[in-house]
C-alpha positions as YAML, in Angstrom:
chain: A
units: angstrom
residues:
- id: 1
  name: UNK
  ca: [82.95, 94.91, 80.55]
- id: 2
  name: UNK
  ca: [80.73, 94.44, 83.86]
- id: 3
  name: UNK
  ca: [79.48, 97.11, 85.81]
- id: 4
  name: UNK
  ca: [80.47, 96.66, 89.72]
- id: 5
  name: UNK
  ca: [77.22, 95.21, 90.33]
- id: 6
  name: UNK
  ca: [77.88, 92.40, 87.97]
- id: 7
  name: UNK
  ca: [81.33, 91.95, 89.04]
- id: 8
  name: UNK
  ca: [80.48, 91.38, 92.77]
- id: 9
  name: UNK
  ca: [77.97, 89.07, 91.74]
- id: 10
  name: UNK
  ca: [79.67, 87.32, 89.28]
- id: 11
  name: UNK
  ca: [83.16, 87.08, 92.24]
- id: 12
  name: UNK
  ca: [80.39, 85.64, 94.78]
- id: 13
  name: UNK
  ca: [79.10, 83.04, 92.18]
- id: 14
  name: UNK
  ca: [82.74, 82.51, 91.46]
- id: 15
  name: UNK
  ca: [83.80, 81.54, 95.17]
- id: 16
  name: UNK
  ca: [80.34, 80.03, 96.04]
- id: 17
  name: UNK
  ca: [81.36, 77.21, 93.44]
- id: 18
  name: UNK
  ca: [85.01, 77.06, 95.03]
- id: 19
  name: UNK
  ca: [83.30, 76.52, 98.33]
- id: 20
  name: UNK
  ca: [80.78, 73.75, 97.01]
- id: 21
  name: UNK
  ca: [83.83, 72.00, 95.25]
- id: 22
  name: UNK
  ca: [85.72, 71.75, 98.79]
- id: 23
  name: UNK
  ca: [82.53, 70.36, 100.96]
- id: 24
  name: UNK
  ca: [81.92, 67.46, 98.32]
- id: 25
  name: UNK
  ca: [82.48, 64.67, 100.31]
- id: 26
  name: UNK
  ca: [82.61, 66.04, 103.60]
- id: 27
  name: UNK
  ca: [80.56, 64.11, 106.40]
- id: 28
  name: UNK
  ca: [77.90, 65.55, 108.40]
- id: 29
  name: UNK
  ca: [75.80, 63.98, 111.32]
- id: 30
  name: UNK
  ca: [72.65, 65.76, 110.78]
- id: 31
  name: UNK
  ca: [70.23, 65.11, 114.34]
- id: 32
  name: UNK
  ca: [66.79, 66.34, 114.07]
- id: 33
  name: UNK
  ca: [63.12, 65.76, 114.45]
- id: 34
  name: UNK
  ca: [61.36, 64.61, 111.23]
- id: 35
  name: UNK
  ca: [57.70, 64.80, 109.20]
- id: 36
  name: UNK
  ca: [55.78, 64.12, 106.33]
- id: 37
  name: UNK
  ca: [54.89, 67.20, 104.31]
- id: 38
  name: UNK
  ca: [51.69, 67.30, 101.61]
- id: 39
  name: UNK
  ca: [50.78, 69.17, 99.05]
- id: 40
  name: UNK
  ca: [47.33, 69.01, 98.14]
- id: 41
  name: UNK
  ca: [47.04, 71.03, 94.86]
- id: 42
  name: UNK
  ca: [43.34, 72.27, 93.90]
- id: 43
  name: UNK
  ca: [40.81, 74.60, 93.69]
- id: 44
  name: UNK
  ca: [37.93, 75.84, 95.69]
- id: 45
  name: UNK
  ca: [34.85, 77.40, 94.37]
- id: 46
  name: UNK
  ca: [32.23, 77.11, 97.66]
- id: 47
  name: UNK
  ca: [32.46, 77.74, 101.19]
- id: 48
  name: UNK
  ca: [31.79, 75.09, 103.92]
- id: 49
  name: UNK
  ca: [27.43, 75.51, 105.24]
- id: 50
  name: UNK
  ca: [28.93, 75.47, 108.76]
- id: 51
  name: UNK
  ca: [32.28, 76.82, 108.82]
- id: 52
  name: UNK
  ca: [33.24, 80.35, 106.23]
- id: 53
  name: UNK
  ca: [35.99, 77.85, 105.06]
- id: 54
  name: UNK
  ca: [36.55, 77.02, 101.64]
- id: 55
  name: UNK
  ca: [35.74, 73.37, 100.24]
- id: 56
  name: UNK
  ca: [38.76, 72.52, 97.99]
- id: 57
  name: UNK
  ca: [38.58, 70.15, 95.49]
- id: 58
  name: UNK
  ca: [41.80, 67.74, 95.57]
- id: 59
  name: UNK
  ca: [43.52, 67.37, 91.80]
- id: 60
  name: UNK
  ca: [46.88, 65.85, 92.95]
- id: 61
  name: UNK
  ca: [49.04, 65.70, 96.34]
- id: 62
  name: UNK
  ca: [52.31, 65.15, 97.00]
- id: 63
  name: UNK
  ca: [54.51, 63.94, 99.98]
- id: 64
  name: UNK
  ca: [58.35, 64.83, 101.47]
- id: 65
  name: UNK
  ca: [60.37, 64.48, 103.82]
- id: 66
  name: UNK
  ca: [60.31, 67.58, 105.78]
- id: 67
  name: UNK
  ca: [61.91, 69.20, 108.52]
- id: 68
  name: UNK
  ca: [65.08, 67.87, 109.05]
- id: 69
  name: UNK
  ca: [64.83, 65.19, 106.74]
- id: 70
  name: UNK
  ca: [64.58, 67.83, 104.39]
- id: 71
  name: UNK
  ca: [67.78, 69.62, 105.34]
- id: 72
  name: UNK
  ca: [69.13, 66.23, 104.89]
- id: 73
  name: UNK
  ca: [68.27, 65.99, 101.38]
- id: 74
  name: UNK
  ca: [70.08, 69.29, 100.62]
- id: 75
  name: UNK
  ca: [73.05, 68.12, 102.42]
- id: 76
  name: UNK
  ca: [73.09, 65.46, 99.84]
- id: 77
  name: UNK
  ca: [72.07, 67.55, 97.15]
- id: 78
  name: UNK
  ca: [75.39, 69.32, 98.04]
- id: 79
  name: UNK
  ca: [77.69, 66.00, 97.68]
- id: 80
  name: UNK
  ca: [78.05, 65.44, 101.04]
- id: 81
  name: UNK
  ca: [78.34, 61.90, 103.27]
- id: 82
  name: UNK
  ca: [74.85, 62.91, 105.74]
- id: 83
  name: UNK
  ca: [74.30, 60.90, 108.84]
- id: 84
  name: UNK
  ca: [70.92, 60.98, 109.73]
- id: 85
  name: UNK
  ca: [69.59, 60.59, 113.17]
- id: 86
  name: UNK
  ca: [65.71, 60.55, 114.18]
- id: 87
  name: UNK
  ca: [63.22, 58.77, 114.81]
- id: 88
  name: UNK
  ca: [59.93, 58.57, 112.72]
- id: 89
  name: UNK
  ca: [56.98, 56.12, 113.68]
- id: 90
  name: UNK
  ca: [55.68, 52.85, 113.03]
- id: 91
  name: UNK
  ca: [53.15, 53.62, 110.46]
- id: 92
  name: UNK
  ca: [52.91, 54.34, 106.36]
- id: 93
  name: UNK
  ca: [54.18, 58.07, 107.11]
- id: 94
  name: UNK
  ca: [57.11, 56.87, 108.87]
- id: 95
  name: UNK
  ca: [57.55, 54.45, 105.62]
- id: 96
  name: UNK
  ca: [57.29, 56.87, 103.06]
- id: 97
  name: UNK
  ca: [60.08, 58.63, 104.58]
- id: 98
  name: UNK
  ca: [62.49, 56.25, 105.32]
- id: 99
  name: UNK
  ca: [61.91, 54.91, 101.66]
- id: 100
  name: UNK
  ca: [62.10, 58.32, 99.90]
- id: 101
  name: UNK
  ca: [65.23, 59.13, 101.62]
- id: 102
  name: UNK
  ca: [66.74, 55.85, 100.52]
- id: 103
  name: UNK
  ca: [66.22, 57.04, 97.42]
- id: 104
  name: UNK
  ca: [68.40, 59.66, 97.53]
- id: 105
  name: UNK
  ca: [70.94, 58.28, 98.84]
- id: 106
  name: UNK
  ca: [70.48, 58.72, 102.20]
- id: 107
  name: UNK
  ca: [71.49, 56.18, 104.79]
- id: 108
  name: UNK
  ca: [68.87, 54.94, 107.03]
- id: 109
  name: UNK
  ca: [70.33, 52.74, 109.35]
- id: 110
  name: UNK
  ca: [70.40, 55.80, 112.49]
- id: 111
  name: UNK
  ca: [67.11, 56.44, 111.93]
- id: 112
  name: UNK
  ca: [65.12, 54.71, 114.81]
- id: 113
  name: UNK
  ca: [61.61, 53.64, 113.84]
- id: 114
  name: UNK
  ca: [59.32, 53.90, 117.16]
- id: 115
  name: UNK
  ca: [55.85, 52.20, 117.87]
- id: 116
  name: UNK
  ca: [52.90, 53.71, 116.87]
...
């Protein structure tokens, strides 16, 4: 037996599911401005001699699409159709985008690639 705590929470879990099994599918036009993030993952042990910044020592990076490229991704996450309009530049940033969202699953053929 749940206490009402556990009840609500298991009813909401119940009728979150019930509303992710009606949106799969759906179509969305998704319109938004677009960037690259990074993650640079490291460790600092010294401060700049002109700036009291730390120096950080790089181990690995990462890159995604951010913004609303990345709201795009969870849209697809979800199981639904996303139609994605932006426009991201000529240059390997713009690239890695375009590619990683291919990837995905996500249709790039609104996205308008503009001269650097």
């Amino acid at each position: 037996m749940l206490d009402g705590t556990s009840q609500n929470r298991v009813d909401r879990l119940k009728r979150l599911r019930l509303l992710l099994d009606e949106i799969d599918g759906s179509q969305v036009t998704l319109i938004g401005d677009t960037m690259l993030d990074r993650y640079h993952h490291g460790f600092s042990n010294n401060l700049n001699s002109t700036a009291p910044v730390p120096v950080m020592k790089v181990i690995r990076s990462e890159e995604s699409p951010g913004a609303s490229a990345h709201i795009a991704l969870g849209l697809n996450s979800l199981g639904m159709d996303v139609r994605f309009h932006c426009c991201i530049g000529d240059d390997p940033e713009g690239s890695s985008i375009s590619n990683m969202l291919s990837t995905e699953g996500i249709s790039t053929d609104q996205i308008i690639v503009v001269q650097s």
